[in-house]
Steps between C-alpha positions, in 0.01 A plus 500: 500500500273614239587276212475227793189611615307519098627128455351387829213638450447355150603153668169571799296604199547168302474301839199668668287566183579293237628124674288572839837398678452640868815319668720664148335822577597494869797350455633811271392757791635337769844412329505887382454586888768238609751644255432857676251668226246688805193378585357806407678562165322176435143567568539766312691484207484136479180380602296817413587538139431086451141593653467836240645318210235184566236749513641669210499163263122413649400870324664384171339170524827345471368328862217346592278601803591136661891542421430895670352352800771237536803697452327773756455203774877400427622826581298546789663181638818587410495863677394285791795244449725811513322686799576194708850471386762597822716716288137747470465529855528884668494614823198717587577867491170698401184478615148323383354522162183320380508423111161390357299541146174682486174303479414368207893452371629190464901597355694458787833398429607891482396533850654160553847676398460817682428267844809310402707815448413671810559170660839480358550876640450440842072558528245278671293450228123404487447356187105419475510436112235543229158646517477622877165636600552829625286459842754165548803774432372764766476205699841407506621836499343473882620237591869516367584844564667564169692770440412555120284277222637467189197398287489354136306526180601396148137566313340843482167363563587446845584864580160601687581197714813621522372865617281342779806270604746809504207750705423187723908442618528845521201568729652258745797708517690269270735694154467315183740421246367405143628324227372295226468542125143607562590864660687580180889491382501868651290392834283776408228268666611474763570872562093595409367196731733659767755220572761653715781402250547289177794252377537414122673164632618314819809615569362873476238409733760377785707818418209705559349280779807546698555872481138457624163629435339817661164378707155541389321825554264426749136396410355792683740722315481391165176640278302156375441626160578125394795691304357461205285838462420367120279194640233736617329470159423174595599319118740305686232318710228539271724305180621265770173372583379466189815303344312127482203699299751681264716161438152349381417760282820517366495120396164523353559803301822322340301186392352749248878712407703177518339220270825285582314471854231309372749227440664535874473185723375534859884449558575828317170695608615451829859662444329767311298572780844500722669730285182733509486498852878606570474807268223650725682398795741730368278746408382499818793571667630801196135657645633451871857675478410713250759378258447424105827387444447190707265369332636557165815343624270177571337533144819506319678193694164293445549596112859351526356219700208397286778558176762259639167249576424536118184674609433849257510765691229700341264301688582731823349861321131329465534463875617898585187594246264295699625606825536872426137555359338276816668779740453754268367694811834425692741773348837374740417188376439588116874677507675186533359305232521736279855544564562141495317464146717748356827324600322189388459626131864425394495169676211374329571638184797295439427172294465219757754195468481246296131703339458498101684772363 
């Protein structure tokens, strides 16, 4: 099954991301599911590793972002090809679950799997899909009378949404499950922003979701402290407002450290400015959990990514010596770059590709 399962996959891959070939692509899952492979064995170790690998190639720049978004559309067709296929049908055996994204995140199709799973296993599922405002959530959470919410976030800068989404559900008497890249590989995350349990993947979140979850503690029982005691210091919101002005000053500083920028196009500028802007998004959100490690984890994969975009990487330190003497004052925010410069230092050392010896 598993040598059957690595060539089918490699056949989805070529279809979806390389020849754009949605019929191929569905016609692979849906003969796999007629010839008895489970429906969940392949959303998840068929479809799922296609999705990780296409990200994976996008990274190494070995696909575009057009061929990314194509191949991602393809396999969100194809799940629903499969979902609607009669031998993926189950008889209802749980209860209701609501499955949603934070605000502000836009990666769905790992909720998309989880709703299909629990489908699969017998749950009425409430799938509501990318980027759900949280007063819409609470909302539905009314309305529906879920039993549990299993929300989803892939990108740490969405984790103080992801806090007021997880205290909101919970205040209405509703337990959360999380899951996500963005609450860590260890769902340590999760745990500090008080989720009432974590999943590393889908199938560990049904698991978990049907030996079930213990219920809130009840508003009027729980201290407000906003669980983070470490925000009282303020740096979180006082960096967070003040992220446009530092992105400016960091772009006008490095027309004077960087004299390639003098020869950038608007075109470039503006991707600069991009890049710029995501690093104190992330710094931002290392200030908010209290957590250097995140951010240095971003620095390093935006090394690799700017590398494999034949892009030095030693234009990235300029930026951590810009930001850490503007918020010089900030000393939770100082900690981070400072760790992220040193892990730089080897990175940017090393000759860049294709440079003069």
């Amino acid at each position: 099954m598993t040598a059957d399962l690595t060539g089918l996959r490699d056949r989805l891959l070529v279809a979806a991301a390389l020849d754009r070939d949605e019929f191929t692509a569905a016609g692979l899952v849906t003969g796999a599911l007629d010839h008895g492979v489970p429906a969940e064995t392949l959303l998840l170790d068929l479809i799922a590793p296609v999705q990780a690998k296409v990200g994976t190639e996008w990274a190494a720049n070995r696909l575009t972002v057009a061929q990314e978004h194509a191949a991602t559309a393809i396999v969100e067709r194809v799940i629903t090809a499969l979902a609607h296929h009669p031998a993926a049908r189950a008889t209802t055996r749980y209860g209701k679950v609501t499955v949603a994204c934070v605000e502000q995140e836009w990666h769905s199709l790992p909720a998309r799997l989880l709703a299909e799973v629990l489908t699969l296993r017998g749950w009425e599922v409430d799938f509501l899909g990318a980027q759900v405002p949280t007063p819409h959530l609470v909302a539905h959470l009314h309305h529906t009378g879920a039993d549990a919410v299993a929300l989803s976030s892939s990108l740490p800068p969405r984790l103080p949404t992801a806090h007021a989404a997880i205290t909101a559900c919970q205040s209405v008497g509703v337990p959360v499950l999380a899951g996500g890249a963005a609450f860590g590989p260890d769902g340590r995350f999760a745990r500090m922003l008080g989720a009432n349990a974590w999943a590393p993947d889908a199938r560990a979140a049904a698991d978990r979701l049907a030996a079930g979850l213990a219920p809130p503690v009840p508003a009027d029982v729980r201290q407000r402290i906003d669980d983070l005691p470490h925000l009282a210091d303020q740096e979180y919101t006082l960096v967070t407002r003040s992220r446009g002005q530092l992105v400016k000053q960091v772009l006008t500083q490095l027309d004077d450290l960087v004299p390639a920028m003098a020869t950038y196009t608007d075109v470039q500028r503006e991707r600069t400015a991009e890049d710029i802007a995501h690093i104190v998004e992330f710094l931002t959100v290392a200030i908010y959990t209290d957590d250097d490690e995140l951010f240095t984890t971003f620095m390093t994969w935006t090394a690799d990514i700017l590398t494999a975009r034949h892009v030095p990487a030693r234009s990235l330190p300029p930026v951590l010596d810009i930001l850490t003497a503007a918020l010089k004052d900030f000393p939770r925010a100082v900690r981070p770059l400072e760790r992220a410069r040193a892990a730089l230092a080897d990175i940017t050392a090393a000759p860049h590709p294709g440079a003069p010896a």
